[in-house]
N, C-alpha and C positions, 0 to 999 in steps of 0.2 A: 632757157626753161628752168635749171637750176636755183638759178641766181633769184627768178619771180616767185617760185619757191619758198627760197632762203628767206627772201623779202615778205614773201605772205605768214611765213609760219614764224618771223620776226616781229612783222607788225602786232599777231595775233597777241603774243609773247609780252610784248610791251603793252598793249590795253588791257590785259589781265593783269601785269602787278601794278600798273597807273590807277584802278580802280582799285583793286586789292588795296593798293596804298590811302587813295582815298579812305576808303571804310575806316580801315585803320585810323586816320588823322581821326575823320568825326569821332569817333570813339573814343580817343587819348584827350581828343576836345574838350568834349564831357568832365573825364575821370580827371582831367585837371582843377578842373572849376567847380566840379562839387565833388566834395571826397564824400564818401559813407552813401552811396545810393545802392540801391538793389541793384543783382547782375539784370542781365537782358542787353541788346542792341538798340544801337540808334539810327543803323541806315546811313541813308545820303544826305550829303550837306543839303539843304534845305526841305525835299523832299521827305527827308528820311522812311519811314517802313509802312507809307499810306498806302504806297502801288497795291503792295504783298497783301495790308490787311484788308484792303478793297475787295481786291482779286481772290485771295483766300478763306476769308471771313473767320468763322467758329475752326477751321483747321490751321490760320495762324494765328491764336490764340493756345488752341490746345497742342501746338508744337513748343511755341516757347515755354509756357508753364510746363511742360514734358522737359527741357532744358535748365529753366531756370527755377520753376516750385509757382507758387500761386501770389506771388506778388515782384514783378519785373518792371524794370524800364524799358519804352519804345520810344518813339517820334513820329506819330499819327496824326493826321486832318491840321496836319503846319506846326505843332509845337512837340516839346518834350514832355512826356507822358507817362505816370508810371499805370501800370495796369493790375488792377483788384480783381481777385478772384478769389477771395475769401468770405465765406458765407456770414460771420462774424464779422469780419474784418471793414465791410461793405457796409451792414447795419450802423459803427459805428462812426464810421466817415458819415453817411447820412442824419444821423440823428445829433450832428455835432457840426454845426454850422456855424454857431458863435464861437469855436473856438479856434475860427480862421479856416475850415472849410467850405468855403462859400463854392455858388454856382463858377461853374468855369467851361459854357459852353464855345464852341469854335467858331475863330474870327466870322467865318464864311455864317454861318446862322445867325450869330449878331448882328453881322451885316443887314440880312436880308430880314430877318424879323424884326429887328428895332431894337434901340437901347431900350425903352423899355419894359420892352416882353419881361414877362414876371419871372422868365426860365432863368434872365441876365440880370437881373437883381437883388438885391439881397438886405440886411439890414429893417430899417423901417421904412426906405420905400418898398421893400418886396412885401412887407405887412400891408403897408397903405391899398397899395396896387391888389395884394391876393386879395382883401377886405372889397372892393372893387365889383373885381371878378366875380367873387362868391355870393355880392348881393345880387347877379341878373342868372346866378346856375342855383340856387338854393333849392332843395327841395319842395318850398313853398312858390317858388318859381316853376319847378317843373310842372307840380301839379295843375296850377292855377292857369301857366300863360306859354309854356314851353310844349307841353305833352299835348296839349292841344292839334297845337300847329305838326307837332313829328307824327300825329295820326292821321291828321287831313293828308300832307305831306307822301306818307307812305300809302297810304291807300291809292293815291294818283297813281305814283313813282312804278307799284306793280300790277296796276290793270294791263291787260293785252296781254297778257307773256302766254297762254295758252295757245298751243299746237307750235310752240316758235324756239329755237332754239338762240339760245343767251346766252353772252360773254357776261357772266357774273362777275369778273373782276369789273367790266366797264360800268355795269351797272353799281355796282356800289360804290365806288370812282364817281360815280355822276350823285350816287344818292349820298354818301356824305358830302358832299361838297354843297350841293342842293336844298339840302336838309336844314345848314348850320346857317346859308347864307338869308334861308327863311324866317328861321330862329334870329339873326343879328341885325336882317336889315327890313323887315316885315314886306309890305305891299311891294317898296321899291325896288324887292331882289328879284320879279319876273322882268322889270325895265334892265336892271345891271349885270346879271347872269352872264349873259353871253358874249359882254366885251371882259368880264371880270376873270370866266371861269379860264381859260388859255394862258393867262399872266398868270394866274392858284398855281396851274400845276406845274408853268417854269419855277415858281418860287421854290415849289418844293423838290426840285431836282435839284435845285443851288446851296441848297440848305447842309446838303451832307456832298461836300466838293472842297476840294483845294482852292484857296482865297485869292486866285489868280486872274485879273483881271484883264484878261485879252477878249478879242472879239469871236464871238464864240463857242468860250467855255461853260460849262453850266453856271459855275460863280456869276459870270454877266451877266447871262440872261436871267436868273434869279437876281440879281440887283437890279437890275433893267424890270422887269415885274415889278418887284414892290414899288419902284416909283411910279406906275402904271397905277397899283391899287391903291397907293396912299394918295392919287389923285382924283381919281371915281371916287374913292370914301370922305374923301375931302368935300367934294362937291355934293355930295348927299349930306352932309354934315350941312355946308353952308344953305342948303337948300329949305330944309330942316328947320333952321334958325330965322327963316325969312319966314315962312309959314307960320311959327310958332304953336302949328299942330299936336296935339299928344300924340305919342306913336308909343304904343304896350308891344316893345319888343329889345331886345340885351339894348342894341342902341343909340334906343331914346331912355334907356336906364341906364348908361354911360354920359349920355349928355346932361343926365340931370333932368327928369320929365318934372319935378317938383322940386322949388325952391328948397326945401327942407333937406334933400338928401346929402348924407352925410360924405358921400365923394364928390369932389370939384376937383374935375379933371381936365387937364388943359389938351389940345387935341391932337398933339401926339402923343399921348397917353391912352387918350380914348381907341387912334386907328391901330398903335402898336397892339393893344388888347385886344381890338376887331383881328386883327391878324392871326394874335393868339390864339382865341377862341377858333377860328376855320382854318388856322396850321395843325394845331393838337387834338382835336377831334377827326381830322381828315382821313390820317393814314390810321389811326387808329380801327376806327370805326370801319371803314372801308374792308380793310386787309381783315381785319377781328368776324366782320359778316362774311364775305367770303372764303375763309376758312373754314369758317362753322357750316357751310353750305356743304363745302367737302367733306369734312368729319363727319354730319352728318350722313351723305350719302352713301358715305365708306362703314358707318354702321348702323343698322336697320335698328336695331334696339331701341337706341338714343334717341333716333329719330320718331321711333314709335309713341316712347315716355314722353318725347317734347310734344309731337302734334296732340295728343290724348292731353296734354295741358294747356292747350291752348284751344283747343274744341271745347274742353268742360269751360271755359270763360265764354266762348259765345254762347253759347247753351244756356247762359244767364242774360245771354244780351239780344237786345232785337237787330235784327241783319244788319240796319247800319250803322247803329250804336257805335261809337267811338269806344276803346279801351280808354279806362281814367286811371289812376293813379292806385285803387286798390286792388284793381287787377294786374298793375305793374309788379304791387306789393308780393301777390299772390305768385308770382312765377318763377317759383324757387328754383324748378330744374332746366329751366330759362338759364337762371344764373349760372348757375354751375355749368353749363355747357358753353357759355360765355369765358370763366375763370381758365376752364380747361382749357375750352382753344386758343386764349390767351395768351397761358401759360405751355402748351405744347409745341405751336405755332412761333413761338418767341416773337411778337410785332415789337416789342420791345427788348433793345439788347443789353443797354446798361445806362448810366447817368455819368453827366462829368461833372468832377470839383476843381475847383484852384484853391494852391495853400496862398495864404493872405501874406505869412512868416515863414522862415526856416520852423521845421518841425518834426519831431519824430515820429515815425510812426513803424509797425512792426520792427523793429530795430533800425531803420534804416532812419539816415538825414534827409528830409523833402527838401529842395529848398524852393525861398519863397517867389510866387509866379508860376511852380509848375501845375501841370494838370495831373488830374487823379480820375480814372476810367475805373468807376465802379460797374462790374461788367456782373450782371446779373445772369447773363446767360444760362450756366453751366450750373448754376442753382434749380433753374427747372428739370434741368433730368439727372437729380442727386436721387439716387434710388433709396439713399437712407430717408428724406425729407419727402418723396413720394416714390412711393411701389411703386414698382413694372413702370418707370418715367415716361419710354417711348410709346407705351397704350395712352390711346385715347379714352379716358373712364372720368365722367361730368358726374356719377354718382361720389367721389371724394368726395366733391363740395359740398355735398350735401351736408355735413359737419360743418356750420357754421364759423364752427374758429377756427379754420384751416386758414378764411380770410385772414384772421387776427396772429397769424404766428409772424414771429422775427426772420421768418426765412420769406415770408410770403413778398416781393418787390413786387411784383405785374407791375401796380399802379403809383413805384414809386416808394418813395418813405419819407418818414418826420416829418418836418414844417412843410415839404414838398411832395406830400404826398397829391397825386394829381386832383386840382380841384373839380377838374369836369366829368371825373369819374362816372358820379351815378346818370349823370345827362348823357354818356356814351352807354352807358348801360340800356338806358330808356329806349335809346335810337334804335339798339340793335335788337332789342327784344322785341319792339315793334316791327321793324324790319321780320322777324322772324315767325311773328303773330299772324302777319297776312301771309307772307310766305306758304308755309306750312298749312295756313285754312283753307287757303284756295287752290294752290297747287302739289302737284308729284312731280319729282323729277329724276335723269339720270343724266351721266355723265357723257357728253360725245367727246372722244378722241384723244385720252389718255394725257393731257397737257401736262411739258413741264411746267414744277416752281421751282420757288427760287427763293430761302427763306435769309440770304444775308446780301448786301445789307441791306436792305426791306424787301419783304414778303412781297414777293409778285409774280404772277404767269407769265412770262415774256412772251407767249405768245396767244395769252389770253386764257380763260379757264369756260368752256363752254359747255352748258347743260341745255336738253330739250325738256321742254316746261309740259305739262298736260293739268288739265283742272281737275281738282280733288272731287 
């Protein structure tokens, strides 16, 4: 009995400095091969500190910078990583692309979204490609051929909901996904919906996972999907082509509906950008309305000012009048209740770079290949940058250049600031036009969330609907 003892409290003894020593080695690892980096950890040889910051999220972030200050090295989602939490610091990494700051997202989303997604581009194909993009989301787009479709769209999407109680997350889960695949692939997205939409949402599980290819893991099945949808999209492309149909939808505005257009894009450009377009609008939109559903219901005021602005718009309009584009204009406290939950919510946690070259940056040597987590986080609830941070108050926004400050990230910054911005704006204001005109709601059964790493009810967020 002794001796299995001696031998267990031995064993234990020896796994603890074997590991201890591991850490160790990776760390001396590092500090050998690149001298002049910021303090902070690297974790486990291959692995390194993804588990912790999966597991931990915004509390292992704000324990290292409680350790090491607001600019540290990690080894997250598979490589070496140094981490930006300077409000400054963060602007100028972003607005400083050409100076060998480029995009540096992780292997596993390159994977899965394509070379190239305009997020993994840079140069003047990222010019080419956003130029692209921004002819089928332009304003002159939304008005004319996008807002259309997000009205007919939403007005379906929330008939029935009266006397029924709904999982809001599911529903807007289904209405961004629904919404975007209407807007990209016109007529043919009630044919493809339902083999498409199952392989959407493995992709987007695959997209924030360790790049490890077994059977099984989200990585797979998130590569497993995309070849799933760059085969459907493939086939609708080719189908397209036989036809030689016009289709007024994103598209057939990627494929070129008229000889004259100034992108000629070959077709894995066209599906990487279809992707695009229903990967970054997806969770956005999704997570951003369901939020707002909650904030809302958690404060009666907000919720008052919004419906009383969105009633004075039908009030000008006959019952089934579609909202157009200057009632979109009009829905200022729309916005800000958008901004806010955005911004309170965090749907968005931070951006990544890679340095091109060795380079300095707050005193330290990057060297070249690493990545740079501009982590916006902790920017949303800087109480100098906004009062009382963890109240929910959509009146701030209502100051117009609060959008235009250098601290403001939600959507992004410089060349990268997100192009599909005001078309995610569109969705969810609309989303919250009918919402709000036709129904009252409250909350059944106190669900949790779960705001890292993305915003979600795990076990759903359900409200009972009644008609207004």
């Amino acid at each position: 009995m002794a001796f299995t003892f001696i031998a267990i409290v031995g064993g234990v003894l020896f796994l603890f400095c074997f590991f201890s020593a591991l850490l160790r080695w990776n760390e001396v690892r590092y500090m050998k091969k690149n001298k002049g980096l910021p303090p902070g950890t690297m974790g486990w040889p291959l692995f390194g500190e993804t588990t912790e910051f999966l597991k931990q999220g915004p509390n292992f972030m704000k324990n290292q910078r409680a350790r090491y200050g607001s600019f540290f090295k990690s080894h997250i989602l598979g490589c070496p990583t140094i981490v930006s939490m300077d409000a400054e610091l963060n602007r100028y990494i972003l607005m400083n692309e050409s100076k060998g700051l480029v995009p540096g997202y992780p292997k596993s989303m390159l994977d899965i979204l394509g070379k190239c997604n305009i997020a993994a581009v840079h140069g003047s194909t990222h010019k080419y490609l956003r130029g692209a993009l921004l002819s089928i989301i332009s304003p002159t787009m939304i008005r004319d051929q996008l807002l259309p479709k997000i009205d007919h769209f939403m007005r379906s999407h929330l008939s029935n909901w009266d006397n029924q109680v709904i999982n809001i997350q599911h529903k807007t889960k289904e209405m961004a996904f629904l919404s975007s695949l209407r807007q990209i692939a016109g007529k043919e997205s009630s044919r493809i919906s339902d083999s498409i939409m199952p392989e959407f949402f493995n992709l987007v599980l695959g997209t924030l996972s360790l790049p490890i290819h077994l059977p099984g893991t989200n990585y797979s099945r998130g590569f497993q999907a995309r070849k799933a949808i760059v085969s459907i999209v493939s086939e609708v492309i080719e189908e397209r082509r036989k036809s030689q149909e016009i289709h007024k939808d994103m598209l057939g505005g990627l494929m070129g509906n008229d000889d004259e257009s100034r992108h000629k894009l070959s077709d894995e450009e066209i599906i990487d950008l279809v992707i695009t377009v229903m990967y970054s609008g997806y969770e956005t939109v999704s997570a951003t309305s369901m939020m707002a559903v909650k904030y809302l219901q958690d404060h009666p005021k907000a919720l008052e000012e919004l419906r009383e602005e969105h009633l004075n718009i039908r009030q000008r309009k006959k019952p089934d009048e579609p909202i157009d584009f200057n009632d979109l204009k009009s829905m200022r406290f729309t916005r800000a209740v958008i901004f806010e939950t955005s911004r309170l919510a965090t749907i968005v946690n931070g951006v990544l770079r890679k340095t091109t070259q060795d380079m300095e940056l707050n005193g330290y040597l990057i060297p070249k290949g690493w990545k740079i987590y501009v982590y916006t986080r902790e920017i949303n609830y800087d109480h100098f940058l906004y009062p009382d941070p963890l109240k929910f108050n959509p009146w701030r926004w209502l100051d117009k250049s609060l959008e235009s400050k250098n601290h403001c990230l939600i959507f992004g910054g410089g060349t990268r600031l997100c192009p599909g911005k005001e078309l995610g704006i569109a969705e969810i204001s609309t989303f919250l036009h009918y919402l709000v005109t036709r129904y009252r709601w409250e909350e059944v059964g106190g669900d949790k969330l779960l705001k890292f790493p993305r915003v979600q009810a795990p076990n759903g967020l359900h409200i009972r609907v009644t008609s207004y």
